[in-house]
N, CA, C and O atoms as CSV, one atom per row, in Angstrom:
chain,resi,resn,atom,element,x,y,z
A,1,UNK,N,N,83.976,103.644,81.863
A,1,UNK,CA,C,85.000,103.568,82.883
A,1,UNK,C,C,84.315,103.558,84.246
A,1,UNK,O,O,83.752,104.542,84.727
A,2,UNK,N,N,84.402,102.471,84.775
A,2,UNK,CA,C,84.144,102.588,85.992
A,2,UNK,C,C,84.803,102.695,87.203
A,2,UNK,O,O,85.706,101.864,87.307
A,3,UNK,N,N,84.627,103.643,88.434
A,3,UNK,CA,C,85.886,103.835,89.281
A,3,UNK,C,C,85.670,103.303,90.842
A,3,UNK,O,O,84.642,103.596,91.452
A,4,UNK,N,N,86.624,102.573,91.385
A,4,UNK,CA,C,86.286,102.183,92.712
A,4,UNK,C,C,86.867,102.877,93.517
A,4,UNK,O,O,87.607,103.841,93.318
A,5,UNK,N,N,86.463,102.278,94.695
A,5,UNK,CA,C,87.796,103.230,96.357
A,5,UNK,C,C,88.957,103.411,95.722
A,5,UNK,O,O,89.315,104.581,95.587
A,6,UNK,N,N,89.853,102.301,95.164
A,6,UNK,CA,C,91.114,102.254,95.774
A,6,UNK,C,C,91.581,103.439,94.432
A,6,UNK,O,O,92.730,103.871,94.525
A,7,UNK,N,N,90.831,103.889,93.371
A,7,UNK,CA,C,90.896,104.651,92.701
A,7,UNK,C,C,91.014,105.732,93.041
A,7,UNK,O,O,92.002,106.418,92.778
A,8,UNK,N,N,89.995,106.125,93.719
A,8,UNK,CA,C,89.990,107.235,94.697
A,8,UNK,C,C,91.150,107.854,95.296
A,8,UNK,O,O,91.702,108.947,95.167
A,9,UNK,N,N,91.476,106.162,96.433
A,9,UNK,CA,C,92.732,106.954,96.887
A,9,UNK,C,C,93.827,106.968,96.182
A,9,UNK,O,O,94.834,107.302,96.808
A,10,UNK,N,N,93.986,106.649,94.803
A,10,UNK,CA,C,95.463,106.767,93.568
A,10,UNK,C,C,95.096,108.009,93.735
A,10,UNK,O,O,95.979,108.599,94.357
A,11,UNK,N,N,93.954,108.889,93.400
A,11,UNK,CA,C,94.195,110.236,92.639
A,11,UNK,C,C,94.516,111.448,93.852
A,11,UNK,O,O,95.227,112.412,93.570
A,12,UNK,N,N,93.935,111.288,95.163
A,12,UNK,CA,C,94.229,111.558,96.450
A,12,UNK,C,C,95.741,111.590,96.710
A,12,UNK,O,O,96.226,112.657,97.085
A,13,UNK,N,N,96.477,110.589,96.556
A,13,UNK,CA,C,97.949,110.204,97.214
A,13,UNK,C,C,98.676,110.817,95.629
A,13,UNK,O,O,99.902,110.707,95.651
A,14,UNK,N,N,98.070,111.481,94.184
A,14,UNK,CA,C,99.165,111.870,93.528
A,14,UNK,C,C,98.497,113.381,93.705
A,14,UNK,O,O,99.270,114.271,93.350
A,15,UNK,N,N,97.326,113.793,94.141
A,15,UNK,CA,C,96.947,115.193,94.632
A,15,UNK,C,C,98.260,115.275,96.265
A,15,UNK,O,O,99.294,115.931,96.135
A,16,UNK,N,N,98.045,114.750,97.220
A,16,UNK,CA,C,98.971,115.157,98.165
A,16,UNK,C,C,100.624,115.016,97.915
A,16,UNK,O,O,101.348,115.649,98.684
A,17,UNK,N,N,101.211,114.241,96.910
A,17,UNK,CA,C,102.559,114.619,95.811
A,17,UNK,C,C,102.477,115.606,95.415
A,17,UNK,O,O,103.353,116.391,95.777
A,18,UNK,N,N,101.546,116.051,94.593
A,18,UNK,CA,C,101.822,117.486,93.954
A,18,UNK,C,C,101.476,118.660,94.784
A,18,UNK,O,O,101.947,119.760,94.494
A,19,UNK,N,N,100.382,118.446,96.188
A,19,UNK,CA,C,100.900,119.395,97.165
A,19,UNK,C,C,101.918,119.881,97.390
A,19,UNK,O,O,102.291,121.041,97.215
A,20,UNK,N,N,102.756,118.468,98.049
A,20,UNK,CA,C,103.938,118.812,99.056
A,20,UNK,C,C,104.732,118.656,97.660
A,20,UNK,O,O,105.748,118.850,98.327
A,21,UNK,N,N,105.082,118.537,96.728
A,21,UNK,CA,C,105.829,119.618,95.150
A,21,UNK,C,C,105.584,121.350,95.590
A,21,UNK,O,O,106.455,122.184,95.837
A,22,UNK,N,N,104.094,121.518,95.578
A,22,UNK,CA,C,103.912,122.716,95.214
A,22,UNK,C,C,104.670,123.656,97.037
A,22,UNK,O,O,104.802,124.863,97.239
A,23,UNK,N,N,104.992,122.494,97.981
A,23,UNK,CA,C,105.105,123.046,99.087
A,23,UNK,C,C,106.767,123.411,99.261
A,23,UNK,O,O,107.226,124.425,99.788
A,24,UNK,N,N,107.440,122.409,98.728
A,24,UNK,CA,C,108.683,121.990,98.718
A,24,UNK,C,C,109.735,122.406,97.616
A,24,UNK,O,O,110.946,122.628,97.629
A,25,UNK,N,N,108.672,122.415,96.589
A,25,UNK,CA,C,109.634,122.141,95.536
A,25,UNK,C,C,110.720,122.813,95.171
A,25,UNK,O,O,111.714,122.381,94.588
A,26,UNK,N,N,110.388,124.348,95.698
A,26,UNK,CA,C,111.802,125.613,95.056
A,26,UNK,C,C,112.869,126.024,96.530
A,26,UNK,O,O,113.675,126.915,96.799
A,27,UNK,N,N,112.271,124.710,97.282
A,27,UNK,CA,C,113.408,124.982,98.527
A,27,UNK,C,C,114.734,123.772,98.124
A,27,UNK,O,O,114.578,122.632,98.562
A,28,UNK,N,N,115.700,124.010,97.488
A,28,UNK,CA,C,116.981,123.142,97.242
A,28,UNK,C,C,117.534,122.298,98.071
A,28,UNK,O,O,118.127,121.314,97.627
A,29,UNK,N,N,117.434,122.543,99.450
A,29,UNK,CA,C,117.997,121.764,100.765
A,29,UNK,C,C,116.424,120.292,100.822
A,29,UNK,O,O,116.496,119.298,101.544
A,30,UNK,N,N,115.239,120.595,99.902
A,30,UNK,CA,C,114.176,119.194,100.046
A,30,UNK,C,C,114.724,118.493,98.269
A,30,UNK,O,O,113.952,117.677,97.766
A,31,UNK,N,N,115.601,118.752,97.728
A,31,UNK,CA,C,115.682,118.201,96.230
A,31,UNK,C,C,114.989,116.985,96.325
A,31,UNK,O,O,113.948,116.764,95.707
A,32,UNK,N,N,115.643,116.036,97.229
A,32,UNK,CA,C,115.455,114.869,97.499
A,32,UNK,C,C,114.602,114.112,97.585
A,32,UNK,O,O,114.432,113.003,97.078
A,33,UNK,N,N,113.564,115.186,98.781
A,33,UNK,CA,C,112.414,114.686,98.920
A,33,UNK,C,C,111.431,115.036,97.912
A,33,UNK,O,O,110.424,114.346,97.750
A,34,UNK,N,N,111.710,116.224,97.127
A,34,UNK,CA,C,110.827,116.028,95.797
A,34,UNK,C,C,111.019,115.159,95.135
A,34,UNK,O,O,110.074,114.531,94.658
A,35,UNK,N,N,112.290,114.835,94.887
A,35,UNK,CA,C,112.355,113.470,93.525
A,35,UNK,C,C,111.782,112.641,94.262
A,35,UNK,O,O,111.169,111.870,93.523
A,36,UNK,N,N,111.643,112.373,95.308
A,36,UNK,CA,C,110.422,110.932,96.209
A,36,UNK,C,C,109.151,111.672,95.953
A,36,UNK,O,O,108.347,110.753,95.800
A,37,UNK,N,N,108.573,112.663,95.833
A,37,UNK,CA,C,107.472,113.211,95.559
A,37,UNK,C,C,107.128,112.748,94.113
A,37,UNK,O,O,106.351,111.843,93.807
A,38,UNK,N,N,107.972,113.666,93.153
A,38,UNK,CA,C,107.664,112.963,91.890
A,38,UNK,C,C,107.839,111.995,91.395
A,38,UNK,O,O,107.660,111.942,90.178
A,39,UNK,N,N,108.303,110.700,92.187
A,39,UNK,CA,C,108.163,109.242,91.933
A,39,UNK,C,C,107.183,108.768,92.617
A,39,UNK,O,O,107.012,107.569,92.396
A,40,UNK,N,N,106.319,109.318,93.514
A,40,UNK,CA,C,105.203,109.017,94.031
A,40,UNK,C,C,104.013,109.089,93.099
A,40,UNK,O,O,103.266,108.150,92.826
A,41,UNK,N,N,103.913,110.712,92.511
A,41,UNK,CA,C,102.842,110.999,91.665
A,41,UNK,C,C,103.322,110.374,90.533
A,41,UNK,O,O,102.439,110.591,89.703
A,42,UNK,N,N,104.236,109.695,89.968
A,42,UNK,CA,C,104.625,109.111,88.723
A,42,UNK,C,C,103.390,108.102,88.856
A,42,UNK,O,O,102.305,107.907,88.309
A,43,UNK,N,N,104.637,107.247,90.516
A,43,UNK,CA,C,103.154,105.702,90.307
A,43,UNK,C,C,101.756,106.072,90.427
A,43,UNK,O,O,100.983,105.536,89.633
A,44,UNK,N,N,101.174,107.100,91.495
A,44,UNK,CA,C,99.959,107.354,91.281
A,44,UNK,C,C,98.692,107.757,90.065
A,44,UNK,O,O,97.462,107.732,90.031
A,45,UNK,N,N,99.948,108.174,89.023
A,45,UNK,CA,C,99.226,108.392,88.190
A,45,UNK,C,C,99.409,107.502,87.562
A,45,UNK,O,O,98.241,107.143,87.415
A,46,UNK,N,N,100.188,106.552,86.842
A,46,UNK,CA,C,99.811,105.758,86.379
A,46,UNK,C,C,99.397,104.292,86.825
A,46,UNK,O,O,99.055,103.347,86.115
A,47,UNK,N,N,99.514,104.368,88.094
A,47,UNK,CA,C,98.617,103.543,88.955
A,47,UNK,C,C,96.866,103.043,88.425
A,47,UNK,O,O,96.344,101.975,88.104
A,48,UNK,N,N,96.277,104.831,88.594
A,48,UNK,CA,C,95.572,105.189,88.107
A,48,UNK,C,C,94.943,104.495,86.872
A,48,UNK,O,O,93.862,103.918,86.757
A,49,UNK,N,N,95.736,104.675,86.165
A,49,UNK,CA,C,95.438,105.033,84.314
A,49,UNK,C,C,95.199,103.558,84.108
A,49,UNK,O,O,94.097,103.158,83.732
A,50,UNK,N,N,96.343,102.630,84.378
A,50,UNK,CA,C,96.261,101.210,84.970
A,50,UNK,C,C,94.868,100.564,85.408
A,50,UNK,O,O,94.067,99.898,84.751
A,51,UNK,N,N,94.858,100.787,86.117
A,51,UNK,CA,C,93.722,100.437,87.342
A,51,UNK,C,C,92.045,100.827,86.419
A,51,UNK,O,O,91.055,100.099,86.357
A,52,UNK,N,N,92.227,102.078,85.865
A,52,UNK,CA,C,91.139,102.073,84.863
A,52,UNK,C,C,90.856,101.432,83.931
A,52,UNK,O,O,89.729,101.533,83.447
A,53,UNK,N,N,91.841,100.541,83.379
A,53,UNK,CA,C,92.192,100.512,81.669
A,53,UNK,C,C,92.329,101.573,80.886
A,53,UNK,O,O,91.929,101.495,79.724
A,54,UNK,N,N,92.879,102.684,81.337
A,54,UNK,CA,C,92.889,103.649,80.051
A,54,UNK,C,C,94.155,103.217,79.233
A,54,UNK,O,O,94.300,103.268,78.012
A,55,UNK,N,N,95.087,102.757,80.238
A,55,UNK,CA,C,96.794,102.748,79.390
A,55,UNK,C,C,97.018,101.108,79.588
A,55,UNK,O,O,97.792,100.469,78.875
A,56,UNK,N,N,96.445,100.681,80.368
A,56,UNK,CA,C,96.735,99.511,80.725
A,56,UNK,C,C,96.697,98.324,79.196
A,56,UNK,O,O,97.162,97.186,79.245
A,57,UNK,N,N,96.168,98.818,78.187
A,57,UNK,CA,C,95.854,98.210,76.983
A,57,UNK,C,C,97.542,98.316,75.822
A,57,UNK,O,O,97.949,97.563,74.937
A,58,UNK,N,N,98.139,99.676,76.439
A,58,UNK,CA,C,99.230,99.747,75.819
A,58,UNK,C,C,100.368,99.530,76.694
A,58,UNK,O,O,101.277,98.806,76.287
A,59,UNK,N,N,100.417,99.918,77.528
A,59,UNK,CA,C,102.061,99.181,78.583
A,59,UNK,C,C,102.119,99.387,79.725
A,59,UNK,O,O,101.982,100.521,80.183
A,60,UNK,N,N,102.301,98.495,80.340
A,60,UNK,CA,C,102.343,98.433,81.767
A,60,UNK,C,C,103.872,98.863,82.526
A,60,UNK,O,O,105.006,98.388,82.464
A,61,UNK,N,N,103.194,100.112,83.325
A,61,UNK,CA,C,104.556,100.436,83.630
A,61,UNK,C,C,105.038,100.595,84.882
A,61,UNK,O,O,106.166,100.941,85.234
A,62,UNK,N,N,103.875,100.250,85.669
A,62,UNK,CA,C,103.900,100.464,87.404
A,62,UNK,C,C,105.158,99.581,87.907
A,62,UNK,O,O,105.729,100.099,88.867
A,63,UNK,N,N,105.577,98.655,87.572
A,63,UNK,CA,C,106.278,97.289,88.134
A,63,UNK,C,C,107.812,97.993,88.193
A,63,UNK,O,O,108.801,97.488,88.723
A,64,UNK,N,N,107.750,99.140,87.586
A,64,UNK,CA,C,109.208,99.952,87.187
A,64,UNK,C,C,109.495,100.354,88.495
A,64,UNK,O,O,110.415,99.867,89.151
A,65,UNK,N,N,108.559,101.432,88.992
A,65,UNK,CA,C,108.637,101.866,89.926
A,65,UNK,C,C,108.983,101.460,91.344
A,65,UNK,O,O,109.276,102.262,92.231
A,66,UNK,N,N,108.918,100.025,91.489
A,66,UNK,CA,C,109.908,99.065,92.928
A,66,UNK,C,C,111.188,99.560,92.469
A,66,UNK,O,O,111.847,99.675,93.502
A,67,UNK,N,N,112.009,99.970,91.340
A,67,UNK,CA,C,113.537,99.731,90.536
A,67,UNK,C,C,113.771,101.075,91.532
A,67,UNK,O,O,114.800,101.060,92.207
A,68,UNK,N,N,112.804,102.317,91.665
A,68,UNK,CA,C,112.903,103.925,91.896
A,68,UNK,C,C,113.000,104.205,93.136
A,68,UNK,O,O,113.922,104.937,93.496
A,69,UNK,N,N,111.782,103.527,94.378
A,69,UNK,CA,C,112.039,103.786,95.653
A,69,UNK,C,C,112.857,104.061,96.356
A,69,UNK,O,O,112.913,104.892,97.263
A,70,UNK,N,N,114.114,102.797,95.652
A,70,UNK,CA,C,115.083,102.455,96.766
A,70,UNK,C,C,116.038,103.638,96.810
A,70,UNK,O,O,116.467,104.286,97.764
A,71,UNK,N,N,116.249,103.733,95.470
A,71,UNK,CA,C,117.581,104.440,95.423
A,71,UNK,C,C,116.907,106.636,95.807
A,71,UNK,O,O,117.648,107.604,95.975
A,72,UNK,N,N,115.366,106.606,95.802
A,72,UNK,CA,C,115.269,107.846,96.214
A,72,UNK,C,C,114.974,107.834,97.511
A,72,UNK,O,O,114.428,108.861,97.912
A,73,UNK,N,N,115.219,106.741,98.529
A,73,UNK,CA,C,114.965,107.112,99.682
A,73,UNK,C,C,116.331,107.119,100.628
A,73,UNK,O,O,116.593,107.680,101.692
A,74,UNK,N,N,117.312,105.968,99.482
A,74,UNK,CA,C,118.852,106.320,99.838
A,74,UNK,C,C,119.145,107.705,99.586
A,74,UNK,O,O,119.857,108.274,100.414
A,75,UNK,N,N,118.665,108.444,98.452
A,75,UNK,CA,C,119.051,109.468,98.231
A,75,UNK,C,C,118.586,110.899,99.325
A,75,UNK,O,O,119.324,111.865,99.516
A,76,UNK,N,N,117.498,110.756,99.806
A,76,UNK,CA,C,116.985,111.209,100.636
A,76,UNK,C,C,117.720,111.748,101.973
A,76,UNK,O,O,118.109,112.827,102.419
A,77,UNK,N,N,117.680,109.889,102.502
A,77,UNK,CA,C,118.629,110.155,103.796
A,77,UNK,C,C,120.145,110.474,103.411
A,77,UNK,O,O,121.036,110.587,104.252
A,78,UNK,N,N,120.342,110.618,101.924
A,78,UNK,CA,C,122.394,111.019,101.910
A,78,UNK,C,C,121.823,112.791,101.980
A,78,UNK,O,O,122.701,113.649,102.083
A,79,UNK,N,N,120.830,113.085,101.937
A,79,UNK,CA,C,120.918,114.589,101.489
A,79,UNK,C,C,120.484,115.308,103.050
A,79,UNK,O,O,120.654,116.492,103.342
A,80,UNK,N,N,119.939,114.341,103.854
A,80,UNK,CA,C,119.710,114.802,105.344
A,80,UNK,C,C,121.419,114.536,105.853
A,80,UNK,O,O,122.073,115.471,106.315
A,81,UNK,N,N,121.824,113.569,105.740
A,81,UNK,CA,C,123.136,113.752,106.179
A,81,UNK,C,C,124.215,114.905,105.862
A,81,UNK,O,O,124.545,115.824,106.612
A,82,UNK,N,N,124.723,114.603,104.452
A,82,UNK,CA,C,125.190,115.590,103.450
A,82,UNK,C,C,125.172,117.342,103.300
A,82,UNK,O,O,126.055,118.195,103.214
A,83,UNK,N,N,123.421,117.368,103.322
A,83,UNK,CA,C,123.303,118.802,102.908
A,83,UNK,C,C,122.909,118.819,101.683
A,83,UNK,O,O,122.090,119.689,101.385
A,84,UNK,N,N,123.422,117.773,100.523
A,84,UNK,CA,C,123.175,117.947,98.995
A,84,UNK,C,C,123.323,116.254,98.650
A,84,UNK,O,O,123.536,115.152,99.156
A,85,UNK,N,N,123.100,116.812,97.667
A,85,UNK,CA,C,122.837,115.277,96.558
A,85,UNK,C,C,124.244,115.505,95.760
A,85,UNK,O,O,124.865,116.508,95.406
A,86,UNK,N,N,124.489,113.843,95.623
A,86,UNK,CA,C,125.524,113.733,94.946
A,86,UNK,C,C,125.944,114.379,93.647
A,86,UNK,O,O,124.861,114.652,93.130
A,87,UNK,N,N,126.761,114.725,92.937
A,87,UNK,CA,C,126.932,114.863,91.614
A,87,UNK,C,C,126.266,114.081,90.860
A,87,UNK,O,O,125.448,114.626,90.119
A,88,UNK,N,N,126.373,112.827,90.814
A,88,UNK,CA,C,125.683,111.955,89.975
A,88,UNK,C,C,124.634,110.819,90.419
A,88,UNK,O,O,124.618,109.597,90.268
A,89,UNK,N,N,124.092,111.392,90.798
A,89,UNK,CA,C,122.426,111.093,91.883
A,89,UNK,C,C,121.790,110.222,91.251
A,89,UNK,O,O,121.125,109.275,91.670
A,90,UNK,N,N,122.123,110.745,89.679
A,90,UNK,CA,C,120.684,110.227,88.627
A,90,UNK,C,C,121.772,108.796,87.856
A,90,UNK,O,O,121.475,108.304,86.767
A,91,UNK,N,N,122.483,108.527,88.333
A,91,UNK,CA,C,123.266,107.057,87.881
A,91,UNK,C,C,121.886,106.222,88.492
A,91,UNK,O,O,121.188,105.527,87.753
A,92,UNK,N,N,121.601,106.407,89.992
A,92,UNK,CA,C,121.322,105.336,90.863
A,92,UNK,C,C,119.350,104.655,89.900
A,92,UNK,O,O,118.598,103.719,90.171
A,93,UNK,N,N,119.301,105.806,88.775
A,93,UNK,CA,C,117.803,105.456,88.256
A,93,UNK,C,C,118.146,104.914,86.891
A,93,UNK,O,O,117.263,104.777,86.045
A,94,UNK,N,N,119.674,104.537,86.602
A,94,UNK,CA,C,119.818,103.914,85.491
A,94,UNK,C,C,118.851,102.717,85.311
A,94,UNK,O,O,118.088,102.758,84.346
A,95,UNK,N,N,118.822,101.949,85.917
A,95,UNK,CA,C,118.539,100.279,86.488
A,95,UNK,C,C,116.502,100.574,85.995
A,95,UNK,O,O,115.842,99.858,85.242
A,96,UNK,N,N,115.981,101.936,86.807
A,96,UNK,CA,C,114.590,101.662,86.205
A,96,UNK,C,C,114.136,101.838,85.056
A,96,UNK,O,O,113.092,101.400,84.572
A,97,UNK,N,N,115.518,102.980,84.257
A,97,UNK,CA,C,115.171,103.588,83.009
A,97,UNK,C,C,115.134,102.323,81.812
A,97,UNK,O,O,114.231,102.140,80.995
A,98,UNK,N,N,116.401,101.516,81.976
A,98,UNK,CA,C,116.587,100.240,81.436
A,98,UNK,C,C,115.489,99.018,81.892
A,98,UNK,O,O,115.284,97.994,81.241
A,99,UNK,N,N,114.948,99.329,82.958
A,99,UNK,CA,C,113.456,97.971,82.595
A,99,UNK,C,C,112.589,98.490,82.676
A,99,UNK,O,O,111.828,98.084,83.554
A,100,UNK,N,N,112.133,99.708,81.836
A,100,UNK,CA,C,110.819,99.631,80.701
A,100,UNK,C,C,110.744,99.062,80.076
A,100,UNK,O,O,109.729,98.367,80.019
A,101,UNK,N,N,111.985,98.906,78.939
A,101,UNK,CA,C,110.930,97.826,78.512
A,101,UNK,C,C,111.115,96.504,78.634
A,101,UNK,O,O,111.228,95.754,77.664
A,102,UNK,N,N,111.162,96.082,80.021
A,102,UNK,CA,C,110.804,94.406,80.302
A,102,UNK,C,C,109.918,94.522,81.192
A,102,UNK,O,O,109.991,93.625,82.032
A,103,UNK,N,N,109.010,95.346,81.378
A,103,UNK,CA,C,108.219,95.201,82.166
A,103,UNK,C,C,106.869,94.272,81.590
A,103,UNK,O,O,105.837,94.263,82.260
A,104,UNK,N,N,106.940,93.672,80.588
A,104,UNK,CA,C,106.061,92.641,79.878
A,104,UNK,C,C,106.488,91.351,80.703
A,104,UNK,O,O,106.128,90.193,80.492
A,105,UNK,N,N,107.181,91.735,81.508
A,105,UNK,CA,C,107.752,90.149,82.351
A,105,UNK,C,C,107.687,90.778,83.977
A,105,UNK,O,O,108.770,90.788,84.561
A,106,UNK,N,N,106.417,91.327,84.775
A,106,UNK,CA,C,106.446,91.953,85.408
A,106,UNK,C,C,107.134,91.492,87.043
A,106,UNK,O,O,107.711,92.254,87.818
A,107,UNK,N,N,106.885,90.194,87.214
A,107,UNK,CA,C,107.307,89.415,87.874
A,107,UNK,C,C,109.186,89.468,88.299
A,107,UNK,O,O,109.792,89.616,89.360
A,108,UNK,N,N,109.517,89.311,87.204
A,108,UNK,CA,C,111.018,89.551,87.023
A,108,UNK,C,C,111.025,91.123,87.221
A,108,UNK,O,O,111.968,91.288,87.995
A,109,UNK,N,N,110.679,91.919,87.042
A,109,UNK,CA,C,110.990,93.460,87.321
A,109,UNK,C,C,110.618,93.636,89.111
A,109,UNK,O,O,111.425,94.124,89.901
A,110,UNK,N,N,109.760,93.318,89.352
A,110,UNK,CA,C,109.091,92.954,90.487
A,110,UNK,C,C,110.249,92.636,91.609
A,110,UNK,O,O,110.505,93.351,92.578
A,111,UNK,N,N,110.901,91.376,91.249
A,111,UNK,CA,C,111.737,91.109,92.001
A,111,UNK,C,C,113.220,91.875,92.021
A,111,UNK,O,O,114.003,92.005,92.962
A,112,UNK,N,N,113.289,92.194,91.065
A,112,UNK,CA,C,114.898,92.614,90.684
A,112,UNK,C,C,114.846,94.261,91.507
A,112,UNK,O,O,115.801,94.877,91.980
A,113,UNK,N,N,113.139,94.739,91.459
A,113,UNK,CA,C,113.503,96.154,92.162
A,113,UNK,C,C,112.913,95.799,94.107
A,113,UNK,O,O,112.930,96.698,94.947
A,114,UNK,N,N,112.533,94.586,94.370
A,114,UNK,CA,C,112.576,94.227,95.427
A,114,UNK,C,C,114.214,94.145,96.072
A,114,UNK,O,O,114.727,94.884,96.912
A,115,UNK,N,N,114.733,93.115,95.437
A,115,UNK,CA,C,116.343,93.164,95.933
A,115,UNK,C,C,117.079,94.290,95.731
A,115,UNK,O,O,118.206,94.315,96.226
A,116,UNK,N,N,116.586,95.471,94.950
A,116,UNK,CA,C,117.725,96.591,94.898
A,116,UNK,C,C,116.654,97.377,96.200
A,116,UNK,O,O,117.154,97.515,97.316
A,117,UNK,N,N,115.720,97.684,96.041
A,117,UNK,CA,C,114.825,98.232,97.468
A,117,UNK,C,C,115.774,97.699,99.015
A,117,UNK,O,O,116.179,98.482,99.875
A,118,UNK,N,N,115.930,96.376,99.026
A,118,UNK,CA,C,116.608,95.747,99.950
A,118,UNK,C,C,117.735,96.362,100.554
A,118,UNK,O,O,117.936,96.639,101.736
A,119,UNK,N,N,118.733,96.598,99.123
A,119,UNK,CA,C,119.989,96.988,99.181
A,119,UNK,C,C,120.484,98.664,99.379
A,119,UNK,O,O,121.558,98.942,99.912
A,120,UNK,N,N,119.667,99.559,98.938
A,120,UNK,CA,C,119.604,100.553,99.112
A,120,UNK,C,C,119.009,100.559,100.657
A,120,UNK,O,O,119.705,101.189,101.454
A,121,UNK,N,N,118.099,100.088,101.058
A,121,UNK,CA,C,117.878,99.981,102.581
A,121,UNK,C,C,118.661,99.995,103.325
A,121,UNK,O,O,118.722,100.846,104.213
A,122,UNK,N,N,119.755,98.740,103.120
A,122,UNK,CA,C,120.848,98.661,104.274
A,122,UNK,C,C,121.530,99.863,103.870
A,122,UNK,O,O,121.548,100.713,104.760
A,123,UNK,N,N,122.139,100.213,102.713
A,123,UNK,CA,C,123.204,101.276,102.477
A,123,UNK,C,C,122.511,102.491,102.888
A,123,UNK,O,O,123.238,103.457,102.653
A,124,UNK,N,N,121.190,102.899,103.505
A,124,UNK,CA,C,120.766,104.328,104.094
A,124,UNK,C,C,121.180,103.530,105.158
A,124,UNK,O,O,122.308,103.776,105.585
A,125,UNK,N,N,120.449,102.490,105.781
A,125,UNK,CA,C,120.412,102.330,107.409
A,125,UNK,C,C,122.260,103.032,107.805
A,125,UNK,O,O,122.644,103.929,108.556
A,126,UNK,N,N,123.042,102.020,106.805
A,126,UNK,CA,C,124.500,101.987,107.329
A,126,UNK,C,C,124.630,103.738,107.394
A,126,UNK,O,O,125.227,104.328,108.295
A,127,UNK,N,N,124.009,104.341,106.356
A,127,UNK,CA,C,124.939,105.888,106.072
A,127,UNK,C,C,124.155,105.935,107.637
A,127,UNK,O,O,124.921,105.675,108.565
A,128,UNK,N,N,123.194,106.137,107.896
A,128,UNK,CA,C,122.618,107.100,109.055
A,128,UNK,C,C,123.182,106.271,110.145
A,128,UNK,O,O,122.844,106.843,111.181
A,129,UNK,N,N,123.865,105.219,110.438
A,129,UNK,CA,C,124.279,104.946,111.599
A,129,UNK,C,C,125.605,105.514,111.996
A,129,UNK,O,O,125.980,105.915,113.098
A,130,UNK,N,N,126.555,105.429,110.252
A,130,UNK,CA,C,127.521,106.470,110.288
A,130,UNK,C,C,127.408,107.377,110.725
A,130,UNK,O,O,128.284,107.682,111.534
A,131,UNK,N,N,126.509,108.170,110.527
A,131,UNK,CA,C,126.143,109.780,110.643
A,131,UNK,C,C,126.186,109.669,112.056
A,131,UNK,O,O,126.749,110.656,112.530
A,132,UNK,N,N,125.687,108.578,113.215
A,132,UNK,CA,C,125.156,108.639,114.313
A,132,UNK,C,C,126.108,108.383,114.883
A,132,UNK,O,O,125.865,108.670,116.056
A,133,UNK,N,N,127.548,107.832,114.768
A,133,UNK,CA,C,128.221,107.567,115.186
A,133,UNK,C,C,129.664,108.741,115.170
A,133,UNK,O,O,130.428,108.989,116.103
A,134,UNK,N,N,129.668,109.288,113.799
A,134,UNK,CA,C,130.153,110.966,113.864
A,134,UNK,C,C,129.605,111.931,114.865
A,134,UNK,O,O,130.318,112.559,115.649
A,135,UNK,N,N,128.496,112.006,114.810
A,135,UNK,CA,C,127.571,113.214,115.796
A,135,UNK,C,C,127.547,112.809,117.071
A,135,UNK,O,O,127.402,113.766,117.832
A,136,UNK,N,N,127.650,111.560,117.718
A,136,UNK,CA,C,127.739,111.592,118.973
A,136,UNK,C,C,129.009,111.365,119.840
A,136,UNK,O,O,128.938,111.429,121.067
């Protein structure tokens, strides 16, 4: 196994995830930003594993993770607005749980969590402009 930079910084960026876990994690008002934590160290580690060939021989699973961003950074900014996370928070990760396994077509996963990344974008921008438009 041989390891380069950008290796380096995979295991670095899922060491500073499980920091700010170990910093965050049992305060309830950051839920949010942990589940963006532990979808960070998800891809980092298997970024990783990838990037080595250790797993990369049995399934490729990084391409999932565009499906996850979106909807935890919508989730994020609803919980800075809010105070809490929805009741049913974990609907919005249906979509990545269901393309595992097409991620043998990575291209197509690729894109499909590009356009939901997109869409969850505008729907934070809109909540926080709401928010900005209540508060002032």
């Amino acid at each position: 196994m041989y390891l380069e930079f950008i290796n380096l910084l995979q295991c670095l960026d899922a060491f500073m995830a499980v920091f700010g876990l170990l910093l965050i994690g049992s305060i309830p008002r950051f839920n949010a930003l942990a589940l963006l934590l532990v979808l960070q160290l998800l891809q980092a580690t298997f970024n990783f594993l990838e990037e080595t060939g250790i797993s990369r021989s049995y399934y490729l699973v990084t391409p999932v993770f565009t499906l996850g961003f979106g909807p935890a950074i919508y989730l994020f900014c609803y919980q800075l607005v809010y105070a809490r996370l929805p009741d049913t928070f974990w609907r919005h990760f249906f979509p990545l749980l269901v393309c595992i396994p097409l991620t043998q077509w990575p291209q197509v996963v690729i894109a499909l969590g590009s356009l939901s990344q997109l869409g969850y974008l505008v729907a934070a921008m809109l909540l926080l402009k709401r928010y900005e438009r209540v508060t002032s």
